[in-house]
MDAnalysis code that builds the backbone (N, CA, C; Angstrom):
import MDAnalysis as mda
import numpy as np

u = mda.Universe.empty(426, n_residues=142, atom_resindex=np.repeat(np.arange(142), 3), trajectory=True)
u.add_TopologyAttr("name", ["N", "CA", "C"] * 142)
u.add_TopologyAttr("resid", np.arange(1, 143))
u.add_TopologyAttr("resname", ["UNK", "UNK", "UNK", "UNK", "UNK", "UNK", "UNK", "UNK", "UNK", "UNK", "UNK", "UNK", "UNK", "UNK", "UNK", "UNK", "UNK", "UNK", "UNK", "UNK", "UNK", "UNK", "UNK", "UNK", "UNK", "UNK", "UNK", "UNK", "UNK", "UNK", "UNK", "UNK", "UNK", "UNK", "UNK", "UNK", "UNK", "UNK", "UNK", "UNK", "UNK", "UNK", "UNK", "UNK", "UNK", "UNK", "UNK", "UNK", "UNK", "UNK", "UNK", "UNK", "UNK", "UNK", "UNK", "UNK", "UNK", "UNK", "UNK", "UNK", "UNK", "UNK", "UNK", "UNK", "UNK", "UNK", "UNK", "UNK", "UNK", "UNK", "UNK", "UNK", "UNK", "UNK", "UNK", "UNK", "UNK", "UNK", "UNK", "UNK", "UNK", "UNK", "UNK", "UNK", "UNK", "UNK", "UNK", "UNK", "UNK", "UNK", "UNK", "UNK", "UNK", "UNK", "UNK", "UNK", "UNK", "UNK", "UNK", "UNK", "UNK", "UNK", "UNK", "UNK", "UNK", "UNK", "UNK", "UNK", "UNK", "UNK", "UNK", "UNK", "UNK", "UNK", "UNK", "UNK", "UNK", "UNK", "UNK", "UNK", "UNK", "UNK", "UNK", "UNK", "UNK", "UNK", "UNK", "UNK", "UNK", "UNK", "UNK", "UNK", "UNK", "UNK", "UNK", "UNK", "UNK", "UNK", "UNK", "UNK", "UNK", "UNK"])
u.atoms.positions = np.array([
    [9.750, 6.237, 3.394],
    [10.217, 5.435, 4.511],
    [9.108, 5.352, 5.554],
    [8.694, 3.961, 6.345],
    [8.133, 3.756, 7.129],
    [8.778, 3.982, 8.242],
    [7.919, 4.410, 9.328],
    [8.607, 3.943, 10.791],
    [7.401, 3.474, 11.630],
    [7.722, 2.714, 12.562],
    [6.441, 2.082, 13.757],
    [6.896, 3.233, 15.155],
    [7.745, 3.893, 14.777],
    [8.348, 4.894, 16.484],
    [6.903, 5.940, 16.458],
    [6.486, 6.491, 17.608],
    [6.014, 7.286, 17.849],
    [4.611, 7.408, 17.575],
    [3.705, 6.103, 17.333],
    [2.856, 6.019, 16.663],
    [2.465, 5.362, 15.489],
    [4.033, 5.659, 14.666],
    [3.669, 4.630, 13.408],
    [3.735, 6.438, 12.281],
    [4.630, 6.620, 11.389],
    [4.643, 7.691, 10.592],
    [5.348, 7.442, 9.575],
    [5.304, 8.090, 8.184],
    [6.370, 8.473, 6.963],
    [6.758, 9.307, 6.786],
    [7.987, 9.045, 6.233],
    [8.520, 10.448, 5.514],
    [9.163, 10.686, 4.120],
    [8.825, 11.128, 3.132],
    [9.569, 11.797, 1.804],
    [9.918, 12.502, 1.885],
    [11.658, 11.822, 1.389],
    [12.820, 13.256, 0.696],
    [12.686, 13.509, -0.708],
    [12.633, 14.796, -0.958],
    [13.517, 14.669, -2.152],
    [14.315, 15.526, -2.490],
    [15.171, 14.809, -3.314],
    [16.470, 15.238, -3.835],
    [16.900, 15.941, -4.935],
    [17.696, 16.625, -5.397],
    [18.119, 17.419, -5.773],
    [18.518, 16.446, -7.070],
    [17.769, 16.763, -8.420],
    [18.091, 16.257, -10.246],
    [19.931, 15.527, -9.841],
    [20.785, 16.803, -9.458],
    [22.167, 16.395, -9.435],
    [22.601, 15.836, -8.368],
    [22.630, 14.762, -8.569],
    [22.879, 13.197, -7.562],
    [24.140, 13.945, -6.944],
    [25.423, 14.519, -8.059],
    [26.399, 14.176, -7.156],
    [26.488, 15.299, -5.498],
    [25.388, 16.020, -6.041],
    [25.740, 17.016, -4.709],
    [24.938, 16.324, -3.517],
    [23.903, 15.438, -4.062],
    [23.011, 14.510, -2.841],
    [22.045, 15.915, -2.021],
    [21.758, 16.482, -2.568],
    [21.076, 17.276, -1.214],
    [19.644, 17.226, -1.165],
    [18.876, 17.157, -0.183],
    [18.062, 16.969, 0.358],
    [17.144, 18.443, 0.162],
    [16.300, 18.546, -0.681],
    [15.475, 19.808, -1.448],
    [14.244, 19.736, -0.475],
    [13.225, 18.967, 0.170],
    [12.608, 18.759, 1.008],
    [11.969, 17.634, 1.695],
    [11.330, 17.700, 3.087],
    [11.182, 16.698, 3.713],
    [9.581, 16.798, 4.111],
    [8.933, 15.509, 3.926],
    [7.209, 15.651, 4.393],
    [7.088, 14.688, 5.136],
    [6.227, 15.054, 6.079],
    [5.700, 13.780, 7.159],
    [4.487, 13.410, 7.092],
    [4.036, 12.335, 7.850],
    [3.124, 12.111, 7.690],
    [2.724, 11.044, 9.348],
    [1.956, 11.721, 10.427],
    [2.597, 11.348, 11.319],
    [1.249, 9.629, 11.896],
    [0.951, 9.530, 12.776],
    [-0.121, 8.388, 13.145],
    [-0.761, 7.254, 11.784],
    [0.686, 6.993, 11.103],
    [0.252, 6.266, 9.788],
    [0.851, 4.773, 10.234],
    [0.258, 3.373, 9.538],
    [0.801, 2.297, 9.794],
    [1.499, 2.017, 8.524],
    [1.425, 2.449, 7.500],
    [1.956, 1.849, 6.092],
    [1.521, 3.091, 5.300],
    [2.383, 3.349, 4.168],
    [2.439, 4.800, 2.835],
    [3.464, 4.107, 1.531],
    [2.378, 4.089, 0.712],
    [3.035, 3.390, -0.613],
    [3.397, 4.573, -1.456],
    [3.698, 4.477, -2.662],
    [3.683, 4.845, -4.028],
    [2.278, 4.698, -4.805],
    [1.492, 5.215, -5.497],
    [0.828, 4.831, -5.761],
    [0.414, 5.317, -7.488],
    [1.267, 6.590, -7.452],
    [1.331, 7.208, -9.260],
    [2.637, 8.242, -8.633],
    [3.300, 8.986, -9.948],
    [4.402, 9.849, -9.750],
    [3.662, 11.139, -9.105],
    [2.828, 11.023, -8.260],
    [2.617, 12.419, -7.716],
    [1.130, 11.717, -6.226],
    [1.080, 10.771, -6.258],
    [0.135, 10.412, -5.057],
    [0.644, 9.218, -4.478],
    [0.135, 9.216, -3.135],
    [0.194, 7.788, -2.004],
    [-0.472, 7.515, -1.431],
    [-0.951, 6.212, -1.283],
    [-1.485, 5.332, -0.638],
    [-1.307, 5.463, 1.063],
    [-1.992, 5.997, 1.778],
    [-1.896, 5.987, 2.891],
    [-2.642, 5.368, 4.173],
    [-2.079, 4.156, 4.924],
    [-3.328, 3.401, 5.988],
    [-2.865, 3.972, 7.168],
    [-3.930, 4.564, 7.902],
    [-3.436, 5.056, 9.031],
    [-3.850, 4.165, 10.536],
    [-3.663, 4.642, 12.043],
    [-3.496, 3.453, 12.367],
    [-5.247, 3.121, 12.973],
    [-5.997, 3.891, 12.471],
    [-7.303, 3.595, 12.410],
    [-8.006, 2.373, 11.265],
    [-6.972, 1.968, 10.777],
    [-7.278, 0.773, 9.476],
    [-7.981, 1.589, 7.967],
    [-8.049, 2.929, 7.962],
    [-8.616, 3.537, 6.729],
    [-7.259, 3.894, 6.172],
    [-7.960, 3.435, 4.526],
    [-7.594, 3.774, 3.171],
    [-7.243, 5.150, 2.894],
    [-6.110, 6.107, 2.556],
    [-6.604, 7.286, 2.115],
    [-5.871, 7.598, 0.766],
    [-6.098, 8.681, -0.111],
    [-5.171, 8.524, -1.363],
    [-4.764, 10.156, -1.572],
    [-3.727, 10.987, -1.397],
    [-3.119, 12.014, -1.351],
    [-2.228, 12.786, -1.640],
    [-1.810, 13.803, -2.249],
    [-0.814, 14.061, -3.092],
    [0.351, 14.192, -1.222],
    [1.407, 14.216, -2.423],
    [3.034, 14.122, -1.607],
    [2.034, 15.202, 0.037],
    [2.208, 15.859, -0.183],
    [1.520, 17.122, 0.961],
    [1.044, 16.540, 1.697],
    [-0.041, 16.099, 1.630],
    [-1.053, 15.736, 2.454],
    [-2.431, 16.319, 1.871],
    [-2.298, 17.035, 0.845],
    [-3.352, 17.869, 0.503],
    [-4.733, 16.837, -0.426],
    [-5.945, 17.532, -0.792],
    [-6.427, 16.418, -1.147],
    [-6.523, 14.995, -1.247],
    [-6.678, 14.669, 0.352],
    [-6.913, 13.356, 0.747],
    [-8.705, 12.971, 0.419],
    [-8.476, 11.649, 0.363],
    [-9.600, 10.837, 0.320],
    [-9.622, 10.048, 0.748],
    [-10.669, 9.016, 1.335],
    [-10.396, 7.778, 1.826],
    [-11.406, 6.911, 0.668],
    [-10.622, 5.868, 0.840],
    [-11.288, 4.739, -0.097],
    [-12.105, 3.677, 0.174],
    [-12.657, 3.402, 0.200],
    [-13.477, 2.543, 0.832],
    [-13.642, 1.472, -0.146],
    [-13.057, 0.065, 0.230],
    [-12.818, -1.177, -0.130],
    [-14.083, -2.001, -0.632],
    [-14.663, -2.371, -1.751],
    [-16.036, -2.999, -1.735],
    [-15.587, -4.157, -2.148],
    [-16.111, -5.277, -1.725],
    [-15.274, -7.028, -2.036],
    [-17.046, -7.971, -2.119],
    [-16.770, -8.560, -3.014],
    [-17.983, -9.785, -3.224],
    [-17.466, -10.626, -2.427],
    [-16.102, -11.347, -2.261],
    [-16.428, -12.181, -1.604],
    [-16.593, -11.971, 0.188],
    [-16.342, -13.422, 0.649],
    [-17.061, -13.116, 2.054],
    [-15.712, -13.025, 3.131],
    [-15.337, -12.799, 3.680],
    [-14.316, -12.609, 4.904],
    [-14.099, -11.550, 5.466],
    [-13.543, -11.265, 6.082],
    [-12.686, -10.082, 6.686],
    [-12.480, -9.193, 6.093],
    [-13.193, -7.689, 5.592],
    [-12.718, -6.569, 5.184],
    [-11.864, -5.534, 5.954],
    [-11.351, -5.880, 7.230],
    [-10.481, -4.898, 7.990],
    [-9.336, -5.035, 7.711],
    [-8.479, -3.640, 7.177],
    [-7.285, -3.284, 6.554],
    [-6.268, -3.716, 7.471],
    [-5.283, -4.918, 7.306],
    [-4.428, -4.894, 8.366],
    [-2.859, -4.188, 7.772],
    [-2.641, -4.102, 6.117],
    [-1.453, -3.495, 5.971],
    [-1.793, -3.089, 4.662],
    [-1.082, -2.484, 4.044],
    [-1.066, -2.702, 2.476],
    [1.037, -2.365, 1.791],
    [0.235, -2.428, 0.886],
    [2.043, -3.080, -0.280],
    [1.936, -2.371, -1.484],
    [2.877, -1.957, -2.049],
    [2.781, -1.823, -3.670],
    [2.644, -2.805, -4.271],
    [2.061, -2.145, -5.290],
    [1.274, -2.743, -6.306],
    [1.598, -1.867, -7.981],
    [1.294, -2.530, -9.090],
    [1.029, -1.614, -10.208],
    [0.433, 0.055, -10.056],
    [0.808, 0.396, -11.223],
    [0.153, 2.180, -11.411],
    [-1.016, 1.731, -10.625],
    [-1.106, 2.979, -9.925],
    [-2.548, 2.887, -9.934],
    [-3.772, 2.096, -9.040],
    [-2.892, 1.051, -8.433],
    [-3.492, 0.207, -7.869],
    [-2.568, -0.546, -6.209],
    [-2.818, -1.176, -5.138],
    [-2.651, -1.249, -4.034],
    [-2.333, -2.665, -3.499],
    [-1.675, -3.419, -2.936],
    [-1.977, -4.570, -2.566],
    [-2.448, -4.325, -1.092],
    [-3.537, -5.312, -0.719],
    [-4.652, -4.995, 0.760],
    [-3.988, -6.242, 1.523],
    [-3.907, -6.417, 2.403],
    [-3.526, -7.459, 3.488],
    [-4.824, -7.514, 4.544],
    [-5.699, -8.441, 4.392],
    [-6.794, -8.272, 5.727],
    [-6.588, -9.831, 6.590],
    [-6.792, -9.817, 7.331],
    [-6.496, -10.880, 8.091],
    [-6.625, -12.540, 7.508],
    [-7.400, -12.478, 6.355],
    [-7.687, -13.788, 5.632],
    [-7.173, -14.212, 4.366],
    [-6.729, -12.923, 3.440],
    [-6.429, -13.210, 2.465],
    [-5.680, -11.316, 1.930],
    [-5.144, -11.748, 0.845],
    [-4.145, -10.482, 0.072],
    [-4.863, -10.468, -1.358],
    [-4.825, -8.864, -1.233],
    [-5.561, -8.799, -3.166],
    [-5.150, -7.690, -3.537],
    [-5.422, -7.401, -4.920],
    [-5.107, -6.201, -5.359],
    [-6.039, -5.583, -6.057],
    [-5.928, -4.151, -5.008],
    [-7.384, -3.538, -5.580],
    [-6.537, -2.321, -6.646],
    [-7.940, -1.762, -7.661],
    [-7.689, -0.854, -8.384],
    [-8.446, 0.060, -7.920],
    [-7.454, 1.480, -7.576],
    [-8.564, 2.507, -6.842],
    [-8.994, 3.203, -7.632],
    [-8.615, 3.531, -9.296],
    [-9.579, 3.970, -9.926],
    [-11.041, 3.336, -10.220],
    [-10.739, 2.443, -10.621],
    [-11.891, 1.239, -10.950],
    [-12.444, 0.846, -9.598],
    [-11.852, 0.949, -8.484],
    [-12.916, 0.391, -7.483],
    [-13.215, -0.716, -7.666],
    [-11.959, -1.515, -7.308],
    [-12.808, -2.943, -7.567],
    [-11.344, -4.309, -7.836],
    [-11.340, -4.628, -7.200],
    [-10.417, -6.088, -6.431],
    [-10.097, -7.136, -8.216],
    [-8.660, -6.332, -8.207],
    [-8.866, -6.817, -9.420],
    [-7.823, -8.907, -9.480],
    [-7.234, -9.611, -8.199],
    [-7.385, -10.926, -8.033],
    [-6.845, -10.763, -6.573],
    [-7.176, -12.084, -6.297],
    [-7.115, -12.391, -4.561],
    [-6.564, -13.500, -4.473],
    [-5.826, -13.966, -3.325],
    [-5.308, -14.984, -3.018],
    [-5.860, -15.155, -1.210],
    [-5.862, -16.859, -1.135],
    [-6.905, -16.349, 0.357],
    [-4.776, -17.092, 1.424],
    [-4.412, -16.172, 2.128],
    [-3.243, -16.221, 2.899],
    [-3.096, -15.782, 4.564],
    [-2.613, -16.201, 5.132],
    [-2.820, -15.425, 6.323],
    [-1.341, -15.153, 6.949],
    [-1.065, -14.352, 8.030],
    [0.118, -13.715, 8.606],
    [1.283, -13.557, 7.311],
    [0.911, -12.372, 6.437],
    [1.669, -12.110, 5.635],
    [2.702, -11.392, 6.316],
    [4.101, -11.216, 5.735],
    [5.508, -10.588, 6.558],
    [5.610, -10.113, 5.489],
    [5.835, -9.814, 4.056],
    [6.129, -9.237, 3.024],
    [5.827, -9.431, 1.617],
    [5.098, -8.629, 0.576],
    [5.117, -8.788, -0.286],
    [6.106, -8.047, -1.392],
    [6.361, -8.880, -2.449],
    [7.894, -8.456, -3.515],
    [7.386, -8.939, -4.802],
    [7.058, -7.507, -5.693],
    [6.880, -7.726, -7.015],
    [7.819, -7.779, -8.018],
    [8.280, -8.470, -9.013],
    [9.088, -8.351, -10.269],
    [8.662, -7.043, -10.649],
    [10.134, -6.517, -11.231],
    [10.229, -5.652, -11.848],
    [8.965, -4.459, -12.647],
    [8.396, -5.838, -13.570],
    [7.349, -5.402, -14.600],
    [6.003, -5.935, -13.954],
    [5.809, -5.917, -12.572],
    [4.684, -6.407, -12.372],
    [3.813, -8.125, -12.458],
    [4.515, -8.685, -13.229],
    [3.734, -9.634, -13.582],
    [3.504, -10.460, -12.606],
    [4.936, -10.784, -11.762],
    [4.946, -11.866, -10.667],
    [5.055, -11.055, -9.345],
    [4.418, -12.084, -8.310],
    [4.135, -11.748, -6.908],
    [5.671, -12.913, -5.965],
    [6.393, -12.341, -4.762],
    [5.894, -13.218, -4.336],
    [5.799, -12.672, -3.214],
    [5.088, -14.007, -2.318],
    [4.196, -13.814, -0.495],
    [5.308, -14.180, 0.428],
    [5.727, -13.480, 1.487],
    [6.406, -14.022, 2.155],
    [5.498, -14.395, 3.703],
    [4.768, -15.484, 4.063],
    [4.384, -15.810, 5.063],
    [4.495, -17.062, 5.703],
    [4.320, -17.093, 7.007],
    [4.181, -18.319, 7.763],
    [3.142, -19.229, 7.127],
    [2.162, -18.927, 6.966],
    [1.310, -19.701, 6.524],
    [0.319, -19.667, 5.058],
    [0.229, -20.558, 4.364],
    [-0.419, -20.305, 2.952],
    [-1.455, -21.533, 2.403],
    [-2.355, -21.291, 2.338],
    [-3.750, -21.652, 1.555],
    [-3.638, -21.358, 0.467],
    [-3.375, -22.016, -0.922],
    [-3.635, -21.087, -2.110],
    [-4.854, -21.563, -2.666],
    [-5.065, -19.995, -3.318],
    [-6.422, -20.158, -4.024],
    [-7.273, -18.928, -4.779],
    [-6.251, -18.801, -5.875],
    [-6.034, -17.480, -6.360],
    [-7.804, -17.258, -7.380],
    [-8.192, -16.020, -6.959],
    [-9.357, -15.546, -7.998],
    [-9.135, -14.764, -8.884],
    [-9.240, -14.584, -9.839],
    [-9.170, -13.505, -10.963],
    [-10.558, -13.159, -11.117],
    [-10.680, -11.836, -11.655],
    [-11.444, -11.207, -12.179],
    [-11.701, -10.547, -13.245],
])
């Protein structure tokens, strides 16, 4: 769960195998963050409100930051990010939305969009869609 109170922070529960008792086994924060994805069954994607990348188990422990490398030309400053596939991130920078792979290092297609409000993947990944005010399309693959 996101919140914008207090700075901007997350938090993971988790719960207890037996649903029906619902209980709450533990709670992690994560506090001066703007956005915290999913990113594999044991790490997350974390932008904090300094615009850096970081990638970290549930804890906080072994963080890294990632650092974004893009051929093409625009705006590399992180304004949000989204889930995405295993493994990989959707970036929001002020000009356009892509999806990078943080193993591979490296922007695997782009669409050039601006004032994104939400992105929503199908199930299995395949389809996107953008929810914004405004849209340019002009999708790159790689």
């Amino acid at each position: 769960m996101n919140f914008d109170i207090e700075g901007g922070c997350f938090v993971i529960f988790e719960f207890a195998k037996d649903l029906k008792q619902a209980k709450c086994i533990s709670e992690k924060r994560g506090d001066f963050t703007q956005g915290a994805i999913f990113i594999s069954k044991d790490k997350i994607a974390v932008l904090d409100k300094n615009k850096d990348l970081s990638v970290c188990n549930f804890d906080g422990s072994n963080a890294k930051k990632v650092s974004i490398n893009r051929k093409t030309t625009g705006s590399t400053k992180i304004e949000n990010i989204y889930p995405a596939s295993l493994g990989r991130v959707t970036v929001q920078t002020e000009d356009s939305l892509f999806v990078y792979d943080i193993s591979a290092r490296k922007v695997i297609s782009e669409i050039t969009v601006s004032d994104v409000k939400q992105v929503v993947w199908s199930s299995n990944f395949a389809y996107v869609a953008v929810i914004s005010k405004k849209c340019k399309f002009g999708m790159v693959t790689r």
